[in-house]
PyMOL Python script that loads the backbone (N, CA, C, O; Angstrom):
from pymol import cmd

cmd.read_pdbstr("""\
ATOM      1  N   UNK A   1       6.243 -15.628  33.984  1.00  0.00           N
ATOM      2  CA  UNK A   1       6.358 -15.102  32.636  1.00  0.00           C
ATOM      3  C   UNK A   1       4.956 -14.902  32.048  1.00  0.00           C
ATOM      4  O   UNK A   1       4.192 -15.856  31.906  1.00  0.00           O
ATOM      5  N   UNK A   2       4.662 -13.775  31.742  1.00  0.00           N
ATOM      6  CA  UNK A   2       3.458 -13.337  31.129  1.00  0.00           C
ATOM      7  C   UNK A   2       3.462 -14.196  30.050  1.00  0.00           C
ATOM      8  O   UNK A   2       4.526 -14.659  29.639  1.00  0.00           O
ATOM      9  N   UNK A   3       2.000 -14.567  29.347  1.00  0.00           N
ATOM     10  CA  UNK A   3       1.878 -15.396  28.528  1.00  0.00           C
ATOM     11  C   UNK A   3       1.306 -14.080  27.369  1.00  0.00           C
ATOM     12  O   UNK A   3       0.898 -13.127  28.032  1.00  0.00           O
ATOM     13  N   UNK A   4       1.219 -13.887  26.199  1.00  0.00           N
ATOM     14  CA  UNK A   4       0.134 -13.237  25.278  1.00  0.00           C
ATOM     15  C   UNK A   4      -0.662 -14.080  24.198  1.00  0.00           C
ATOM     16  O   UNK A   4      -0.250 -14.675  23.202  1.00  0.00           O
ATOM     17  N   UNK A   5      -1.861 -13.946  24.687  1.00  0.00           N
ATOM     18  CA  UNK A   5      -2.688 -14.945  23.873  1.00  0.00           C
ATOM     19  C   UNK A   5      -3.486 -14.279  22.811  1.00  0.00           C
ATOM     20  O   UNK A   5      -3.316 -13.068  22.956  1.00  0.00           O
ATOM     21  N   UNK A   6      -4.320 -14.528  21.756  1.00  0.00           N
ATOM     22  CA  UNK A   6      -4.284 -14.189  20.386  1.00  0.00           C
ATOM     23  C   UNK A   6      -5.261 -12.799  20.403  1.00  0.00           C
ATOM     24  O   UNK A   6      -5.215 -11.710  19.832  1.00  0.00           O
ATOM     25  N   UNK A   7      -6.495 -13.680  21.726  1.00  0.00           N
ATOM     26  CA  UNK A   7      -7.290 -12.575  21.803  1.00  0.00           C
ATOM     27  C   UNK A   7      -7.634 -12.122  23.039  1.00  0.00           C
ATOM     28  O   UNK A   7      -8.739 -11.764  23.447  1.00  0.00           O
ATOM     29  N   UNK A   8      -6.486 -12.176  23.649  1.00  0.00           N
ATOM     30  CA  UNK A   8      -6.360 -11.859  25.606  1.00  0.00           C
ATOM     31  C   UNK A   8      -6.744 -10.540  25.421  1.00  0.00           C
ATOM     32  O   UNK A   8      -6.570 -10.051  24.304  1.00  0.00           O
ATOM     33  N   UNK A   9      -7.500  -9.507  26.790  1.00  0.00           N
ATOM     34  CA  UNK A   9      -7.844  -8.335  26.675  1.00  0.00           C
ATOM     35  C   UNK A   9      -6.084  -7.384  26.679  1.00  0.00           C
ATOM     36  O   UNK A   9      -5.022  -7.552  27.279  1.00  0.00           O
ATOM     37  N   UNK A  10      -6.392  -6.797  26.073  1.00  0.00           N
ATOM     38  CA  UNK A  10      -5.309  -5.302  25.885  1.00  0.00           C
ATOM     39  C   UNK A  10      -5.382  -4.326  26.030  1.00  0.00           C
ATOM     40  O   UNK A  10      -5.772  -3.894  24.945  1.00  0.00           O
ATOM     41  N   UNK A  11      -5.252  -3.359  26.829  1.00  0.00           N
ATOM     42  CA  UNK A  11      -5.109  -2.356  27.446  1.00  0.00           C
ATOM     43  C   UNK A  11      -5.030  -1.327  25.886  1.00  0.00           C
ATOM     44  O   UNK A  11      -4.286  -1.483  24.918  1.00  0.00           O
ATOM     45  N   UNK A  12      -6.277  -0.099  26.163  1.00  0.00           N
ATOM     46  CA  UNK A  12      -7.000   0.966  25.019  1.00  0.00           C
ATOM     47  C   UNK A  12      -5.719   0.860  24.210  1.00  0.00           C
ATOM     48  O   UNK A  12      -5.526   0.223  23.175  1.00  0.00           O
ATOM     49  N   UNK A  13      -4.647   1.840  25.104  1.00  0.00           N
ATOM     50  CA  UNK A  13      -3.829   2.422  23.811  1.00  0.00           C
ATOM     51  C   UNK A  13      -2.710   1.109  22.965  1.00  0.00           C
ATOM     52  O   UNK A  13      -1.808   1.496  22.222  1.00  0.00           O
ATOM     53  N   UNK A  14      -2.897  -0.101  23.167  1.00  0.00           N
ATOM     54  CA  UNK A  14      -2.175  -0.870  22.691  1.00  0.00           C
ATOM     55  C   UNK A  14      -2.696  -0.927  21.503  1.00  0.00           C
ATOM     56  O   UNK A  14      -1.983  -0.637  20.542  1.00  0.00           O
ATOM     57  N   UNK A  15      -3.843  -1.253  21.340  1.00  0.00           N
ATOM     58  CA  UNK A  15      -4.762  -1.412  20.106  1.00  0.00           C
ATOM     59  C   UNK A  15      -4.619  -0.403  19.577  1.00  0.00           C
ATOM     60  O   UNK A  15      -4.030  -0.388  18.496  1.00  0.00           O
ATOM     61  N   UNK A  16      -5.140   0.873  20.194  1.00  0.00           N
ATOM     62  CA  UNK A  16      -5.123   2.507  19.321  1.00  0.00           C
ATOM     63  C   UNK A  16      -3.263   2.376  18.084  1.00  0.00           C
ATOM     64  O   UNK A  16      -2.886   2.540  16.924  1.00  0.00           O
ATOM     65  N   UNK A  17      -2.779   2.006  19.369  1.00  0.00           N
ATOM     66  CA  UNK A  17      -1.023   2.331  18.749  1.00  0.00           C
ATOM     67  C   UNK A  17      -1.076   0.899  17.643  1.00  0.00           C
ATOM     68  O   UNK A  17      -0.597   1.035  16.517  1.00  0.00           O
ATOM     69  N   UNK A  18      -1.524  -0.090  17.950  1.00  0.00           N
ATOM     70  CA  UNK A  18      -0.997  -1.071  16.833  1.00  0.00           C
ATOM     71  C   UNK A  18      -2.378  -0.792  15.271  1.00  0.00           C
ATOM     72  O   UNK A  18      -1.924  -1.081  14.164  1.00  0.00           O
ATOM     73  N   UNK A  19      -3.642  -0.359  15.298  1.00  0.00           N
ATOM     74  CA  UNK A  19      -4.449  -0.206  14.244  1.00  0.00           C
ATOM     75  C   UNK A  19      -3.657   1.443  13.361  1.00  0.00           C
ATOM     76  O   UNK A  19      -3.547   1.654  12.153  1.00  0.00           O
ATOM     77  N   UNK A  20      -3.221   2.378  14.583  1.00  0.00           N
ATOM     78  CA  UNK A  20      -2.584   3.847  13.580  1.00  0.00           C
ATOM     79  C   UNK A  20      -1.246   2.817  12.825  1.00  0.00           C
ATOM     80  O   UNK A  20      -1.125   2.737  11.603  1.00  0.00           O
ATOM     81  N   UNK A  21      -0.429   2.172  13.696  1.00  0.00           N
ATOM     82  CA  UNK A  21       0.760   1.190  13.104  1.00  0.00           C
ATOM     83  C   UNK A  21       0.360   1.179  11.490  1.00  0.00           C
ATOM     84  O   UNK A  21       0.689   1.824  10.494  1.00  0.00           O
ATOM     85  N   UNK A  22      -0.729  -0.157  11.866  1.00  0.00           N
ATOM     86  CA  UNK A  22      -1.172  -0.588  10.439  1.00  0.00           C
ATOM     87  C   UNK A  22      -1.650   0.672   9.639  1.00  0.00           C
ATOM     88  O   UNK A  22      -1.582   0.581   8.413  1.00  0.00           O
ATOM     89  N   UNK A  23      -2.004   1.541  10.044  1.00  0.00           N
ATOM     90  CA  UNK A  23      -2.655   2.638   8.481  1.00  0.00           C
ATOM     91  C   UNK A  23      -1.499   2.812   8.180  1.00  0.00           C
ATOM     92  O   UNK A  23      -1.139   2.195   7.177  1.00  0.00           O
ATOM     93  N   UNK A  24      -0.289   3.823   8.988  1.00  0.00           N
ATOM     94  CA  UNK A  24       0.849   4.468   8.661  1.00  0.00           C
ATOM     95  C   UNK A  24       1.113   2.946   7.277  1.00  0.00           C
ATOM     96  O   UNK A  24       0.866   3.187   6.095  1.00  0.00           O
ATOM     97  N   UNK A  25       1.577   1.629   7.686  1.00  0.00           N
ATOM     98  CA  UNK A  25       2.155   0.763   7.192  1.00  0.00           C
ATOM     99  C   UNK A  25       0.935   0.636   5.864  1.00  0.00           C
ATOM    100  O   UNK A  25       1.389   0.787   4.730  1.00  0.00           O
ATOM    101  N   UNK A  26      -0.198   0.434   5.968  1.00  0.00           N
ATOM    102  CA  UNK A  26      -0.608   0.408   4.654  1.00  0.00           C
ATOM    103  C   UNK A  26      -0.555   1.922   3.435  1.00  0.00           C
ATOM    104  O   UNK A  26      -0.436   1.754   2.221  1.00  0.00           O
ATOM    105  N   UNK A  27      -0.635   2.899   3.893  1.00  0.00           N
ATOM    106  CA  UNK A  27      -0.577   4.258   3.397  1.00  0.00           C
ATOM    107  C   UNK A  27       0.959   4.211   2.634  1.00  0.00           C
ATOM    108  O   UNK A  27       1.305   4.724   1.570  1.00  0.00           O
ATOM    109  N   UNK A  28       1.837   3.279   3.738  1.00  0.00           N
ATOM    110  CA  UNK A  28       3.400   3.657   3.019  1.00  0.00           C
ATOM    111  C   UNK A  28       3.233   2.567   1.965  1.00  0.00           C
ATOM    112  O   UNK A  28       3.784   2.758   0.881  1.00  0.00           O
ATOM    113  N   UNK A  29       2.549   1.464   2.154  1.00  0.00           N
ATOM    114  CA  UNK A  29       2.767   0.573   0.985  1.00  0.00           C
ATOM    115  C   UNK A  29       1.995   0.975  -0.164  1.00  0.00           C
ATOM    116  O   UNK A  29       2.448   0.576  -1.236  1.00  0.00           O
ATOM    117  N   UNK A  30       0.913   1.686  -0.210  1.00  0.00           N
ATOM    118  CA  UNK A  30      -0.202   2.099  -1.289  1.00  0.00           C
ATOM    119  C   UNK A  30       0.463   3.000  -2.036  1.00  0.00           C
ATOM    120  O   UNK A  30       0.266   3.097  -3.247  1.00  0.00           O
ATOM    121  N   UNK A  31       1.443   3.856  -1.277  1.00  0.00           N
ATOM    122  CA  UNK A  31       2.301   5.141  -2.294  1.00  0.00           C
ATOM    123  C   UNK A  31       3.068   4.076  -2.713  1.00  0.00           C
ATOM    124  O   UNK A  31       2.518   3.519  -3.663  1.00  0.00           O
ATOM    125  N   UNK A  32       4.276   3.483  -2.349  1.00  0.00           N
ATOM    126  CA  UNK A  32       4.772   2.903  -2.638  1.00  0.00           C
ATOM    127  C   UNK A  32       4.658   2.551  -4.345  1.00  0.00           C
ATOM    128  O   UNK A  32       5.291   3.018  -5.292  1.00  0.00           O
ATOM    129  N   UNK A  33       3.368   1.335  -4.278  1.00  0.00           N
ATOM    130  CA  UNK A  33       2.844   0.854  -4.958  1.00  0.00           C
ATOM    131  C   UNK A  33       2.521   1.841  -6.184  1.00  0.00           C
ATOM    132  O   UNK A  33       2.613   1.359  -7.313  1.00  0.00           O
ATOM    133  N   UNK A  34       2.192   3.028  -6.062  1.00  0.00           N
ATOM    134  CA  UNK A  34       1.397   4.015  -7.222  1.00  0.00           C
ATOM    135  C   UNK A  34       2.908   4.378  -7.988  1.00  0.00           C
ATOM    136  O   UNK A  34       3.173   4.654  -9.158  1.00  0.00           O
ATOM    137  N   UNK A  35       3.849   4.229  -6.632  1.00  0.00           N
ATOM    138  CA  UNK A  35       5.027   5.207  -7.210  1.00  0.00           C
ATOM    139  C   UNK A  35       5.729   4.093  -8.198  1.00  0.00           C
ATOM    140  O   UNK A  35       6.232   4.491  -9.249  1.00  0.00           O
ATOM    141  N   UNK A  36       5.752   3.141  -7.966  1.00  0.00           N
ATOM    142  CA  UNK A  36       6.192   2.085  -8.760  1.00  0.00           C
ATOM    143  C   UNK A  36       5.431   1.922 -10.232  1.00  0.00           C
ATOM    144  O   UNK A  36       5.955   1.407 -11.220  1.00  0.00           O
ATOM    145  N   UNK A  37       4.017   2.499 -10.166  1.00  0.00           N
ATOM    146  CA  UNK A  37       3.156   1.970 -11.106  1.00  0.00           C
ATOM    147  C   UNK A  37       3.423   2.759 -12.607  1.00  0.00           C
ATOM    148  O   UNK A  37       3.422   2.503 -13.811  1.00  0.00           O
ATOM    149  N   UNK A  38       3.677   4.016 -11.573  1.00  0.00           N
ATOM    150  CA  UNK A  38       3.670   5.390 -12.306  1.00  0.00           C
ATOM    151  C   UNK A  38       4.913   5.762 -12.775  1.00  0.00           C
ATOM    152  O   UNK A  38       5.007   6.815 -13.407  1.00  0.00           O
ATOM    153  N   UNK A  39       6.374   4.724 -12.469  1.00  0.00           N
ATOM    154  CA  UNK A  39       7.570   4.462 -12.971  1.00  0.00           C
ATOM    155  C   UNK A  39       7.771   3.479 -14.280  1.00  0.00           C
ATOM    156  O   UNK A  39       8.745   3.171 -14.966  1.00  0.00           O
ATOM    157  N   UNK A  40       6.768   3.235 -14.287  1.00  0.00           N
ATOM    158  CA  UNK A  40       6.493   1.898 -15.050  1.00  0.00           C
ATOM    159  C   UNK A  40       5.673   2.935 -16.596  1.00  0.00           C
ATOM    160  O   UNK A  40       5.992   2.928 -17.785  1.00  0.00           O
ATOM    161  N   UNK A  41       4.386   3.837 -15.741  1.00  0.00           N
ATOM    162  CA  UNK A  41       3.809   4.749 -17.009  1.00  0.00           C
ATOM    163  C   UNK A  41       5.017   5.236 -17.825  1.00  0.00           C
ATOM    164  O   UNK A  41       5.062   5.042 -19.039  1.00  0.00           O
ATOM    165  N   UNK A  42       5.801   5.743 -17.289  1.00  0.00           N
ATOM    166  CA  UNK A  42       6.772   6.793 -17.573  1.00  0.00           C
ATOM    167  C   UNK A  42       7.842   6.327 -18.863  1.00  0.00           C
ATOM    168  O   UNK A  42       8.175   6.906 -19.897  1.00  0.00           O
ATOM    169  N   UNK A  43       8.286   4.678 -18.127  1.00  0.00           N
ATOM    170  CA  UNK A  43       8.623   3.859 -18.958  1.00  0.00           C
ATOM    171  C   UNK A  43       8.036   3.429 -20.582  1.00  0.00           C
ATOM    172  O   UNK A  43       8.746   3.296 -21.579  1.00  0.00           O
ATOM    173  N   UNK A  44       6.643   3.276 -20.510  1.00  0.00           N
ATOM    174  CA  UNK A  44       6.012   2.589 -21.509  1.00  0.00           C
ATOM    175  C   UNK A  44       5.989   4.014 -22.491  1.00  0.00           C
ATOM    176  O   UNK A  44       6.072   3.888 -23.713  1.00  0.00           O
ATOM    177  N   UNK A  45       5.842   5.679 -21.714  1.00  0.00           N
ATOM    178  CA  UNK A  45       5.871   6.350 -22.419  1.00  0.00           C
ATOM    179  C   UNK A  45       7.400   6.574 -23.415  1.00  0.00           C
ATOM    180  O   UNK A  45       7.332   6.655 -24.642  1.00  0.00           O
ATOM    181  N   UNK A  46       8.692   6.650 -22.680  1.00  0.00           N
ATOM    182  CA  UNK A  46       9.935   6.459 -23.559  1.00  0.00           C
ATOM    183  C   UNK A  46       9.680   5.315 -24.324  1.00  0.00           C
ATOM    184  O   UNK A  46      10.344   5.257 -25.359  1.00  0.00           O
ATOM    185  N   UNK A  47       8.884   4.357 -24.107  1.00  0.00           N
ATOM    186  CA  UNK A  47       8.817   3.533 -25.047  1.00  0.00           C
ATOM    187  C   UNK A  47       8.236   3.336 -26.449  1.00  0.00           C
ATOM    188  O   UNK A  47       8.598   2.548 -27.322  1.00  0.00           O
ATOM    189  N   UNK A  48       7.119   4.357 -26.459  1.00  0.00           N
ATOM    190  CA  UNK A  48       5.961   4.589 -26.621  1.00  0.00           C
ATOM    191  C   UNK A  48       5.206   2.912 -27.862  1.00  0.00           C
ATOM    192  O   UNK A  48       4.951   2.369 -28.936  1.00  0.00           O
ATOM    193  N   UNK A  49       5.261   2.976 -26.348  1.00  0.00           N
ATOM    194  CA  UNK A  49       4.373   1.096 -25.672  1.00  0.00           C
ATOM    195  C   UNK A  49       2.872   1.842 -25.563  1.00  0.00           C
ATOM    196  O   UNK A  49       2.652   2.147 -24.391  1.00  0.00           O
ATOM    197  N   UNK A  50       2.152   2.090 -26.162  1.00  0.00           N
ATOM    198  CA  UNK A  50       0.258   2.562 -26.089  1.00  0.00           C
ATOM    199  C   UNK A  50      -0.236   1.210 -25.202  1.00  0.00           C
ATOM    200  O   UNK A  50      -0.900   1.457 -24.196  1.00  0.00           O
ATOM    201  N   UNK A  51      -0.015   0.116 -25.448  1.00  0.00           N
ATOM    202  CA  UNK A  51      -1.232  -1.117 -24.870  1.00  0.00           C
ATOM    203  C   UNK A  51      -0.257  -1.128 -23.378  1.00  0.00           C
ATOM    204  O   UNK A  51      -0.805  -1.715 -22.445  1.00  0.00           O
ATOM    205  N   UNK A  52       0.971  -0.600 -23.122  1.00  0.00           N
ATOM    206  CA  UNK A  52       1.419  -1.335 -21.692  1.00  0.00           C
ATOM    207  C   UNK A  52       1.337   0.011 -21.022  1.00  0.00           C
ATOM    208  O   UNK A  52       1.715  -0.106 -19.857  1.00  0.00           O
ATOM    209  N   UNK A  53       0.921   1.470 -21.370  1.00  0.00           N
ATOM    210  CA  UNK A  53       0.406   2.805 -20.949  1.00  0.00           C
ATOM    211  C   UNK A  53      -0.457   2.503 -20.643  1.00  0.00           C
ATOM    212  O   UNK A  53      -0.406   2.412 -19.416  1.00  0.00           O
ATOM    213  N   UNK A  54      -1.841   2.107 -21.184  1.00  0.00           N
ATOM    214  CA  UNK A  54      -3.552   2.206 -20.775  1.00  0.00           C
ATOM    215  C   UNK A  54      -3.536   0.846 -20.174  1.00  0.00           C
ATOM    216  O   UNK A  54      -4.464   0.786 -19.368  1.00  0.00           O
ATOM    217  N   UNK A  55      -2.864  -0.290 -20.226  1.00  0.00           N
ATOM    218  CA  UNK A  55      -3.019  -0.857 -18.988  1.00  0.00           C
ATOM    219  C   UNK A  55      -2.404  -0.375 -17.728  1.00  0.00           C
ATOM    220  O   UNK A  55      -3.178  -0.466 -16.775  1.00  0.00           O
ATOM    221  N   UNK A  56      -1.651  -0.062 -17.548  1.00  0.00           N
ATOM    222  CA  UNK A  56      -0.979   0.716 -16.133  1.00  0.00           C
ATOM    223  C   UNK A  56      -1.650   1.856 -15.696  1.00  0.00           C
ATOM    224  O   UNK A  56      -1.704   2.138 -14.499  1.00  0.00           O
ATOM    225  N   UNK A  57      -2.299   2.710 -16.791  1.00  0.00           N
ATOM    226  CA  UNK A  57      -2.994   3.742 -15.855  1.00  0.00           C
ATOM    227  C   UNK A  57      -4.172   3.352 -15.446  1.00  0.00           C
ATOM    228  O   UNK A  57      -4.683   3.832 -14.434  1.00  0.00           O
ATOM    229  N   UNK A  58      -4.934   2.148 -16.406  1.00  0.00           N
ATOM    230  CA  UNK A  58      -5.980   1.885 -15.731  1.00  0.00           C
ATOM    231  C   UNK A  58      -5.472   0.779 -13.960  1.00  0.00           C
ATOM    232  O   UNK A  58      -6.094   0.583 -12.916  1.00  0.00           O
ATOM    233  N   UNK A  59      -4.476   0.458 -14.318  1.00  0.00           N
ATOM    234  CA  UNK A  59      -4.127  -0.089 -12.976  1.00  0.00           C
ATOM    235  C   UNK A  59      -3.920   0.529 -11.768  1.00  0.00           C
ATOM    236  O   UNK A  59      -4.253  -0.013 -10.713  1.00  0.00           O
ATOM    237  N   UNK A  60      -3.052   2.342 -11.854  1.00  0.00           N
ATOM    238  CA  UNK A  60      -2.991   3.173 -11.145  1.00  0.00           C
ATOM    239  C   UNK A  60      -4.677   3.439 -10.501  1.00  0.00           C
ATOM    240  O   UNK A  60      -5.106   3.441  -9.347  1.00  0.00           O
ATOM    241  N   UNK A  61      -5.228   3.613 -11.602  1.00  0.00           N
ATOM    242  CA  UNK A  61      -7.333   4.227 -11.420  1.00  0.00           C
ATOM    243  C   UNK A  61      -7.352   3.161 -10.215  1.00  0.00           C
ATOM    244  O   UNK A  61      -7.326   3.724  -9.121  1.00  0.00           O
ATOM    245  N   UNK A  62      -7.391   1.753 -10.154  1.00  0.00           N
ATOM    246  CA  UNK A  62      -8.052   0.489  -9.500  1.00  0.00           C
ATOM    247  C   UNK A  62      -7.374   0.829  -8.382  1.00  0.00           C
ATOM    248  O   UNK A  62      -8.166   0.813  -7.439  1.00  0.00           O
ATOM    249  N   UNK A  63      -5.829   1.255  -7.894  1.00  0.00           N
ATOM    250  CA  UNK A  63      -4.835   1.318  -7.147  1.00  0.00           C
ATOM    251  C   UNK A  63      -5.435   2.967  -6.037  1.00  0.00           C
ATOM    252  O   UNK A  63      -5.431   3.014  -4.807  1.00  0.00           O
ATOM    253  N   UNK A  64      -5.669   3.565  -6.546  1.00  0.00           N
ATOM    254  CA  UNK A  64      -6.304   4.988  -6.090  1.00  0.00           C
ATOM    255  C   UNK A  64      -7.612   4.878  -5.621  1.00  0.00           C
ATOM    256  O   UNK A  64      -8.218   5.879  -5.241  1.00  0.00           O
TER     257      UNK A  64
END
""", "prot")
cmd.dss("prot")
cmd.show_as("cartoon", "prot")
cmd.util.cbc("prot")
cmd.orient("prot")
């Protein structure tokens, strides 16, 4: 039984395929995240909430 150890050598495209993995997976969480942020702007605007607007867009700015 093959063992896999933390930092055993790995063959090129394992690495290539698991670092594109992680962008795809961070890229989906970063929209994610904006799309949530910017559900939230949208909100404070029906609300018209001014202090919970300019904090969220400045949060979107930090998020981008």
């Amino acid at each position: 039984m093959e063992k896999n150890l933390l930092y055993s050598p790995q063959p090129e495209g394992n690495v290539t395929d698991s670092l594109f993995a992680e962008m795809v997976l961070d890229k989906a969480l970063l929209d994610f995240r904006k799309e949530k942020i910017q559900q939230k702007i949208d909100q404070s605007l029906r609300d018209r909430n001014k202090k919970e607007f300019l904090r969220l867009t400045e949060e979107l700015k930090n998020v981008s």
